[in-house]
N, C-alpha and C positions, 0 to 999 in steps of 0.2 A: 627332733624328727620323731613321729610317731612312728612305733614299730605296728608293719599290721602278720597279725599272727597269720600262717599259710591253714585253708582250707585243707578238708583232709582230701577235696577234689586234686586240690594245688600239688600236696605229698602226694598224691599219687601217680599224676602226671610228670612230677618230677623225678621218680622211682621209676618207671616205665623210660621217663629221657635218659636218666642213670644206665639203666640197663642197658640199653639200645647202643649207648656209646661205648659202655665197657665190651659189647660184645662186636662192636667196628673197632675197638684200639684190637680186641682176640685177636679177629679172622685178618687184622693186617699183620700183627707185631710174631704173633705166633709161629706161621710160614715163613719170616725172613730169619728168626732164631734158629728154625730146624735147618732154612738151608747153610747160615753161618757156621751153626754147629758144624752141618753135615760137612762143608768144607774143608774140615779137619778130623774127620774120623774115618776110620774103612769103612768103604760098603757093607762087609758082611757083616761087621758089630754095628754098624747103624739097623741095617736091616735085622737082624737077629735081637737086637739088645735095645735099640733106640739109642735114647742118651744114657751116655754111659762117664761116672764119673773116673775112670779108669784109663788112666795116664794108657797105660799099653794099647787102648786103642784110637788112639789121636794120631796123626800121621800130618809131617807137610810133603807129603808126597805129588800132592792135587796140585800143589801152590808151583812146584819143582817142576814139574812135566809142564806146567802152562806157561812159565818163562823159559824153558827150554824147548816149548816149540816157537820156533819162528809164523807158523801160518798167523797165530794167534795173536804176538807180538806185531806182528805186521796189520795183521787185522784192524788190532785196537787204534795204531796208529792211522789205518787210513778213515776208521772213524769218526775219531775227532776232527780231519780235515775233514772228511763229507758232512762233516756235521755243520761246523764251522762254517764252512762256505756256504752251504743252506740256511744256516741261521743267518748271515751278514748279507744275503741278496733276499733273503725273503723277507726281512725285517726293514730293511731299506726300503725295499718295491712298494710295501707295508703301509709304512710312514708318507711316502710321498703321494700312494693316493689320497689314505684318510685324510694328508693335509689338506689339498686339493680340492674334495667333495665335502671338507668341511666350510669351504668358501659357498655361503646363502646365494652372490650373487654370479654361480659360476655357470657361464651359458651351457646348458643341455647335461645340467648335475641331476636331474633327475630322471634322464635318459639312460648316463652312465649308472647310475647307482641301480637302476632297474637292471640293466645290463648281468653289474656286477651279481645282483639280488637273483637272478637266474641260474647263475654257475652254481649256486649253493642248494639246488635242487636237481638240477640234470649237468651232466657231464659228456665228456665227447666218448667217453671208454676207453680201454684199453688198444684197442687197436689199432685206431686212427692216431692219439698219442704216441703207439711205438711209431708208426708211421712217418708223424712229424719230427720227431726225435733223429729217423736213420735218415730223413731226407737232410737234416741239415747238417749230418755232418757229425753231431755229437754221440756218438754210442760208444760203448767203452771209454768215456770219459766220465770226469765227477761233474762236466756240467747237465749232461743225462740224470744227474742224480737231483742237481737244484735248482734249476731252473721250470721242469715242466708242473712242478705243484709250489711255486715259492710264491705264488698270491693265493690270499683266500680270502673269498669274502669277508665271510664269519671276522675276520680280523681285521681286514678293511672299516668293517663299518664299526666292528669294536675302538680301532683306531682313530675314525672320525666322528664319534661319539664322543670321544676323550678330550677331542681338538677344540671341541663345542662348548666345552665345560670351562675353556682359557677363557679370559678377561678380553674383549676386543677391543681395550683399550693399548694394550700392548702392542698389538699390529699397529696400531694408529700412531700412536707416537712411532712408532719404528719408521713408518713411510713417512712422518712431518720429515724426520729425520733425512732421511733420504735413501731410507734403504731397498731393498730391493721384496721379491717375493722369498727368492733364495737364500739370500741373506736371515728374511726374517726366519724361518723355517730354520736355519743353523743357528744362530745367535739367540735367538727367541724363545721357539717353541719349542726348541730338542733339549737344551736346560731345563725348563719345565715338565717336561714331559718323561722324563727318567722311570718314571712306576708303570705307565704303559709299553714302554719301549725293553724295558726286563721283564715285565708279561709277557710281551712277544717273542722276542728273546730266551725264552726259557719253554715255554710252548712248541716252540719249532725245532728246537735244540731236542727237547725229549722225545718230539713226535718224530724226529728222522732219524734217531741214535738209536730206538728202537724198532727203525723200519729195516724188512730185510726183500722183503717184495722187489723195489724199484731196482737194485741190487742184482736181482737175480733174473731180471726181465732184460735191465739195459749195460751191463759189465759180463764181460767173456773172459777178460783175461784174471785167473785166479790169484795171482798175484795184486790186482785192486778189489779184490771182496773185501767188504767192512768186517767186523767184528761178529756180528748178527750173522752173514755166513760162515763164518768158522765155526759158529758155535751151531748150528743147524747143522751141521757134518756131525758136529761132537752128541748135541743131543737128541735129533731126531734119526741121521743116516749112523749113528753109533760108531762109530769111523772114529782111530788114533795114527796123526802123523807119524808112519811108520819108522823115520827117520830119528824117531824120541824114542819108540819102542821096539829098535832093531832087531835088540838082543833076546828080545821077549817072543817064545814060539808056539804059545798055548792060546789058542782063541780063548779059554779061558781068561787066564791073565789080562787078554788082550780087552774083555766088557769088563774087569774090574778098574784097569784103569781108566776107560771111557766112563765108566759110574764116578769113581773117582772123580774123576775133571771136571764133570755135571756143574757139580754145586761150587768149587773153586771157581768156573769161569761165572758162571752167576754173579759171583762177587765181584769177581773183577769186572764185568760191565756193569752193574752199578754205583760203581770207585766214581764214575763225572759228575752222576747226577747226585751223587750224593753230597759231594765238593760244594756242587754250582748254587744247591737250593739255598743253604744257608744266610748268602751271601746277596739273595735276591729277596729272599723272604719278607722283610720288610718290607718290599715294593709292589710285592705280591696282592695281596689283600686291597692296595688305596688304588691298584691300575685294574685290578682287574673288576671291581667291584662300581667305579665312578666309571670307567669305559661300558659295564652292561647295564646298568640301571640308571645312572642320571638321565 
């Protein structure tokens, strides 16, 4: 194989793509070191001193007060079910259109898919959604929380982009066979289809474990706030469950430990996503990239 030597155009575009990466690996990896740091140091020596290689000022103080408050531990806990449950009806609802509108000869698929193709520009708002929500019954429940955004287009059609890309030989033997539409869709397509389905999967999962909105619009009782509003008490309303900080009578005291807790809870609501990407990652890149561009 002939080697072709790089332009000094070539080295310099490459010097420039160099750069440009190293300073996207900075502005991401940079922030998540200061806040892990910061998770373990006192405010005032983070503040005052930054990083500091000095034992004296490291503290699992942060770590201590967040599993000894309950709001937080309860928090995280209803989290992962809100999450959960959002992810498992909206990735289903998901799948069962894309399969659907990926059928060429499905009477009035280009009716529905306009349909669909409209929600992903105009919305009903927030009103008329709370509206729907208290009429039927669900408020203050987690299905307030998964049901009124668990379709979306955008993923719908990513979904039945993907379906399009299967062999339609598959279906075909499956119905010689005798099987049904149901069937093939369970048997068939859902084997196949694993690198779209952890797209989605992982997409809705992040997009509602970070949401604190729906949250605070359609839940009252504070005992079902997710994690997202604990931590909104903790870093925007500067609020410590007073029950963890009884003994403590210095409002002083009181914004060091809410500083404190900052960047420990930080961590600890990125503990899922951190877990879950690993594990998905390989599927990552073949569903998401053959669902938008093929």
């Amino acid at each position: 194989m002939n080697y072709i030597k790089p332009t000094k155009a070539d080295r310099l575009i490459l010097g420039i793509n160099s750069a440009l990466l190293i300073f996207a690996v900075l502005v991401i990896v940079v922030p998540l070191i200061y806040i892990v740091v910061g998770s373990f140091m006192e405010p005032t020596a983070l503040l005052n001193k930054g990083f500091s290689f000095d034992l004296k000022d490291y503290s699992l103080q942060g770590y201590n007060l967040i599993l000894s408050d309950p709001s937080i531990i309860r928090g995280f806990g209803n989290s992962i079910y809100y999450s959960l449950a959002f992810t498992i009806s909206a990735v289903s609802v998901t799948v069962l259109a894309g399969y659907t509108l990926s059928h060429r000869d499905l009477v009035g698929g280009k009716f529905f898919s306009t349909l669909i193709l409209i929600t992903m520009f105009f919305g009903g708002g927030l009103i008329p959604t709370y509206l729907v929500v208290k009429n039927l019954g669900l408020l203050d429940t987690v299905w307030a929380l998964a049901l009124p955004s668990a379709v979306s287009g955008y993923y719908v059609f990513l979904a039945r982009t993907f379906f399009n890309t299967l062999p339609k030989e598959l279906k075909e033997a499956a119905k010689i066979d005798g099987a049904s539409e149901f069937q093939i869709l369970l048997k068939v397509i859902v084997p196949l289809s694993k690198p779209i389905i952890f797209v989605l999967a992982l997409y809705n999962f992040v997009g509602h474990w970070n949401d604190f909105f729906q949250a605070m619009i359609y839940l009252q009782d504070q005992d079902k706030y997710p994690l997202q509003m604990v931590l909104r008490r903790i870093l925007i309303l500067n609020k410590v469950d007073p029950n963890v900080v009884s003994d403590i009578q210095e409002q002083a005291e009181l914004s060091r430990l809410s500083e404190l807790m900052k960047y420990s809870s930080i961590v600890i609501s990125s503990l899922p996503l951190l877990i879950i990407y690993p594990y998905v990652q390989k599927y990552f890149e073949k569903g998401a990239m053959v669902g938008s561009l093929k």
